[in-house]
N, C-alpha and C positions, 0 to 999 in steps of 0.2 A: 620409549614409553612402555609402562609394564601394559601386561598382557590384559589385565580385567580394565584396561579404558579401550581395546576395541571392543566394538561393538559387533555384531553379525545379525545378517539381514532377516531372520528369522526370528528375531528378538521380540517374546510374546509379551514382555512385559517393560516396554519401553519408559515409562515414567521414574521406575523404580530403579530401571539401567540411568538411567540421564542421572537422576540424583545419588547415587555411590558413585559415578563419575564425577559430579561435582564436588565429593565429599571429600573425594581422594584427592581432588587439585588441592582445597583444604588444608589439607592433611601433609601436604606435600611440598612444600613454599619453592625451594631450592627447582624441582622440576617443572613446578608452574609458569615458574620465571624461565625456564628453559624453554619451554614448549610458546610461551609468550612472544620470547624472541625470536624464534624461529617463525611461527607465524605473519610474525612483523615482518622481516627479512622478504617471507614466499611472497606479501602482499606487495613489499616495495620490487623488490628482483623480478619475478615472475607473474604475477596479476594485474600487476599496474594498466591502465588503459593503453598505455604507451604498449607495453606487449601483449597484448588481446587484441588487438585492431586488425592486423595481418591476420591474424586465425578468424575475426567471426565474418573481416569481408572474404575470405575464401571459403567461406563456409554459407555466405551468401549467395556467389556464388557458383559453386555447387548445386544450390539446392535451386534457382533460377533455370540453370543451363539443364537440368534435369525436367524442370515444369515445362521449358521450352519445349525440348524432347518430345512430353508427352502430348503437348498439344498438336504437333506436327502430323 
C-alpha cells in the first residue's frame, strides 16, 4: 500500500485525508482489487466469528476474574 493511504493519529484534517484516499483507490483499479482481496481473505481467515469466539470469551473472562478480585 503506498505511503500517502496511511494515515497517522495526529491527522488534523481528517475529511480531506479520507477523500484523496478514496481518490487514490479511484485512481488505482489494479491496487484496489488487491487491497479488496485481501480484505476479504482477513474477514473470512481471521475475523470470522468462528475465530473471534476463543479471544473475546477469554477476554470475558479476564475481565470477570478481575471484578471478582476486586470485590473480595
Amino acid at each position: 500500500m503506498p505511503e500517502k493511504l496511511h494515515s497517522t493519529p495526529d491527522n488534523k484534517n481528517q475529511v480531506a485525508d479520507f477523500a484523496a484516499k478514496i481518490l487514490w483507490l479511484l485512481e488505482h483499479p489494479e491496487d484496489r482489487k488487491k487491497m479488496g482481496e485481501f480484505g476479504y481473505w482477513r474477514v473470512q481467515k481471521e475475523l470470522d466469528w468462528e475465530y473471534s469466539v476463543a479471544n473475546l470469551l477469554a477476554a470475558y473472562r479476564r475481565a470477570f476474574s478481575k471484578r471478582a478480585g476486586a470485590q473480595s
